[in-house]
N, C-alpha and C positions, 0 to 999 in steps of 0.2 A: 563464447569467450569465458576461460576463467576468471577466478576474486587474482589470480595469480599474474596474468595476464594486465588485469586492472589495474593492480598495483603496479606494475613494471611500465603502465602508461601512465601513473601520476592521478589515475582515476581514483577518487574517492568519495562519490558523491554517486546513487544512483536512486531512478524510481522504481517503487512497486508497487502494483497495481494499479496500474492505465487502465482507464477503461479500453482503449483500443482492446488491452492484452485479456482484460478479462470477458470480454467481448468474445471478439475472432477467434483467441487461443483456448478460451475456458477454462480462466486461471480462475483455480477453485480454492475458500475462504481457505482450507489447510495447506495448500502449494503456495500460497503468498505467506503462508504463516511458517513456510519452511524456509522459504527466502527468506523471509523475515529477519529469521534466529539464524540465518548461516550467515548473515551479511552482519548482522551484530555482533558475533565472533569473531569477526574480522576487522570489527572495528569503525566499518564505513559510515558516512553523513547517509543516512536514508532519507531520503522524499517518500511517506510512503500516504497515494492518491485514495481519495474515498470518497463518493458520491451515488446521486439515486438515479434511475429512470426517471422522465416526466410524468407517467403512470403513478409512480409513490408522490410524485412531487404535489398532484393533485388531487391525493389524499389529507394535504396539510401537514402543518408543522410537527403534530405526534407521530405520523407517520413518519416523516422524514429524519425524524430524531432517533427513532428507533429505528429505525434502518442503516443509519449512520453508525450506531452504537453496535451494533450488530457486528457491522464491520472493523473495527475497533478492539472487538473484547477480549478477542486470543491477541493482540499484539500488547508490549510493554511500553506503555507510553511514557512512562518514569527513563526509560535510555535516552542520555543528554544528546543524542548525535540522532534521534527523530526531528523529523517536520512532518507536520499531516496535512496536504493538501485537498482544498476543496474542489473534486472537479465533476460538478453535476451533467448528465449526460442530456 
């Protein structure tokens, strides 16, 4: 589906990066980072999702911090139409 498409359905609000999609699909840190900037051009509400494996998560909090932050670093978190949702796998 097009941003064009979405628009014509009143869509303005989408997620990036599910783990489903990064998961199954192997939505890699620079393909979310190109949705990213194409859906910010356009204006839309992003949701965009971010979380660890259980594997980091029981490494502890440093670990889990920086893994977060990782995921985070190419995107513009100053754009007023983000939300960063927590969704640990």
């Amino acid at each position: 589906i097009t941003s064009q498409h979405l628009e014509e359905l009143k869509i303005h609000t989408l997620l990036i990066g599910h783990s489903e999609r990064r998961t199954l699909l192997k939505e890699s840190p620079s393909f979310l980072k190109e949705k990213f900037d194409f859906f910010k051009s356009k204006n839309f509400k992003i949701v965009y999702c971010i979380g660890e494996e259980l594997i980091t998560r029981e490494k502890g909090f440093k670990a889990v911090k920086e893994f977060l932050s990782e995921q985070l670093e190419n995107i513009d978190l100053s754009y007023s139409n983000l939300i960063v949702a927590y969704e640990p796998i």
